[in-house]
C-alpha positions as CSV (number, residue, x, y, z in Angstrom):
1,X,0.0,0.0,0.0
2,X,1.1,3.6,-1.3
3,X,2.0,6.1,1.1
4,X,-0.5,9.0,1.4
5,X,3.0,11.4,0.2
6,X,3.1,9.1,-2.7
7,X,-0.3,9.6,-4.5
8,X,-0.6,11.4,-8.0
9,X,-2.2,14.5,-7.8
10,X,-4.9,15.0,-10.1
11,X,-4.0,17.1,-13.3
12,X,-6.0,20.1,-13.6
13,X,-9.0,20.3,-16.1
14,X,-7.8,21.0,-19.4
15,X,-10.4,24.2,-18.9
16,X,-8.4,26.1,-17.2
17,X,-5.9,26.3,-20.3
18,X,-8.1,28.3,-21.9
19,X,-9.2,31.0,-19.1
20,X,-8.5,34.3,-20.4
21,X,-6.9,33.5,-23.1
22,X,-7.6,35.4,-26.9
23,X,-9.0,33.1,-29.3
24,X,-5.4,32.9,-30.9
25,X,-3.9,31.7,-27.7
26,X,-6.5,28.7,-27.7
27,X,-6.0,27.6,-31.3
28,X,-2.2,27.7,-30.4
29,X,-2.8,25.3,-27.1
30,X,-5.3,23.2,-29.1
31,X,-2.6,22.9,-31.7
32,X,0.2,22.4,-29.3
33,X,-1.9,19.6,-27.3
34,X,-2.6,17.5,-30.9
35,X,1.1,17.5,-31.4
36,X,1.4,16.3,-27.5
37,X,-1.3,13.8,-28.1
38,X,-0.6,12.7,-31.5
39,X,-4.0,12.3,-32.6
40,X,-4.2,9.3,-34.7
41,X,-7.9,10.1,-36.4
42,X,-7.6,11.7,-39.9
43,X,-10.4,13.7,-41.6
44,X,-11.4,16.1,-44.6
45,X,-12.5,19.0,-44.0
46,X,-13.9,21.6,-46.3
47,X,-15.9,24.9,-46.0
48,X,-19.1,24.8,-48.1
49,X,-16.9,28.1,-50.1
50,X,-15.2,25.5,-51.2
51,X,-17.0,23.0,-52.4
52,X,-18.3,23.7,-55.9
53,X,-19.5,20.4,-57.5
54,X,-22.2,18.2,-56.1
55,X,-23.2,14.8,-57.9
56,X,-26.5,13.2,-57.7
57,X,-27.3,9.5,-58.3
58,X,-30.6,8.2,-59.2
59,X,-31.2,5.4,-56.5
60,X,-33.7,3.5,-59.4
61,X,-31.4,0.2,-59.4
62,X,-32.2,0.1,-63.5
63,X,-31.0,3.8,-63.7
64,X,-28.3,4.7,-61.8
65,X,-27.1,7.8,-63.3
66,X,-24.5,10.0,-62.4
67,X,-25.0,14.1,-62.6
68,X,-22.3,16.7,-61.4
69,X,-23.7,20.2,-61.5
70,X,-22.4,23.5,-59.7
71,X,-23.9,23.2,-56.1
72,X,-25.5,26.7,-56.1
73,X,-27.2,25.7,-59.7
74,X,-29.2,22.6,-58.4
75,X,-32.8,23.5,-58.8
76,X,-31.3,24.8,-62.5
77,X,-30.1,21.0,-63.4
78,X,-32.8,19.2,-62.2
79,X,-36.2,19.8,-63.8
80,X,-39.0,19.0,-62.2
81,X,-37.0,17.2,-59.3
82,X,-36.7,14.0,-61.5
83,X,-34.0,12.1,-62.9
84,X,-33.2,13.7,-66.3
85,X,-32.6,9.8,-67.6
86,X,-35.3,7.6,-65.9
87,X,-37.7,10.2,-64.6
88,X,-37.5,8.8,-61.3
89,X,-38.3,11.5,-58.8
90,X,-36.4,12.9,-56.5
91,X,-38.9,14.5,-54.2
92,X,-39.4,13.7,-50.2
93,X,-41.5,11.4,-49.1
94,X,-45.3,11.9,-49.1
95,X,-46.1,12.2,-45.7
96,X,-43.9,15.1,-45.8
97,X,-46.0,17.3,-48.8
98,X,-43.5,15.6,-51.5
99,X,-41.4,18.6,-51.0
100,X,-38.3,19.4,-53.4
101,X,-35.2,19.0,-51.4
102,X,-32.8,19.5,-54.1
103,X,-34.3,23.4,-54.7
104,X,-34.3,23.7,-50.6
105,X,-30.7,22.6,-50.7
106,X,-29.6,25.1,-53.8
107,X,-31.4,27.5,-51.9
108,X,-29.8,26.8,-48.6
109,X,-26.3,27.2,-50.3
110,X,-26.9,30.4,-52.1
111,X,-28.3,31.9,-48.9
112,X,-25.0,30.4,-47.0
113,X,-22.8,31.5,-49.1
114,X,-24.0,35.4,-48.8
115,X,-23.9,34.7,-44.9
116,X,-20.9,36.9,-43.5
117,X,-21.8,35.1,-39.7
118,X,-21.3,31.9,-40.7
119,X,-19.4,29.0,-41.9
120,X,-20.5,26.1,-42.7
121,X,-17.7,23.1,-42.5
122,X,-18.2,19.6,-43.7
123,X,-16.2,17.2,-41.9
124,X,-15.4,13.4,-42.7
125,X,-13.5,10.8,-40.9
126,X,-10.8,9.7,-42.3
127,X,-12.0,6.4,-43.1
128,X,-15.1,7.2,-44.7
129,X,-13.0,9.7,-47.0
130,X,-10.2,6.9,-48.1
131,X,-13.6,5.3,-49.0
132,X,-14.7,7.3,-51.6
């Protein structure tokens, strides 16, 4: 049995690293603890200012088609939210109105990307992004 002299204190919360400090100070702790850590987990990141193709697959197993289109210009590729080869639509399901996604999601970005308060960030772990 340990004497009492000999137990560990406990560390502090990490917390307290960041009390006071300017937001430059914490990105610079956060950076210095990942290279003290080594963290092991990679992902992709990207900033929706970034990304400027989006590709849509029909889901009808016969169809299958493959469309990459600018991602502000959606609701302009897809007419009538339907597959331009099959006709298979794309709307939401029924019990929701049958609403058109893919114009609420062109819409979405266009509005984002004239947002000066935000950014929007997709992130994907690393294993899922070696996937594709």
């Amino acid at each position: 049995m340990a004497a009492e002299g000999d137990k560990k204190k406990p560390e502090r919360p990490i917390e307290q690293d960041f009390v006071g400090k300017t937001a430059l100070d914490c990105a610079r702790t956060i950076l210095e603890y990942e290279r003290m850590f080594k963290m092991s987990e990679t992902i992709l990141k990207f900033l929706l200012d970034e990304m400027k193709i989006v590709r849509l697959k029909c889901r009808n197993n016969k169809c299958g088609v493959v469309i990459e289109m600018p991602v502000n210009d959606i609701d302009k590729f897809i007419i009538d939210c339907q597959c331009p080869s099959c006709r298979q639509s794309f709307r939401g399901p029924k019990d929701l109105g049958s609403p058109d996604f893919l114009e609420q999601l062109s819409k979405a970005f266009r509005g984002l990307a004239l947002t000066n308060g935000v950014a929007v960030e997709f992130v994907l772990p690393g294993q899922l992004a070696s996937q594709k």
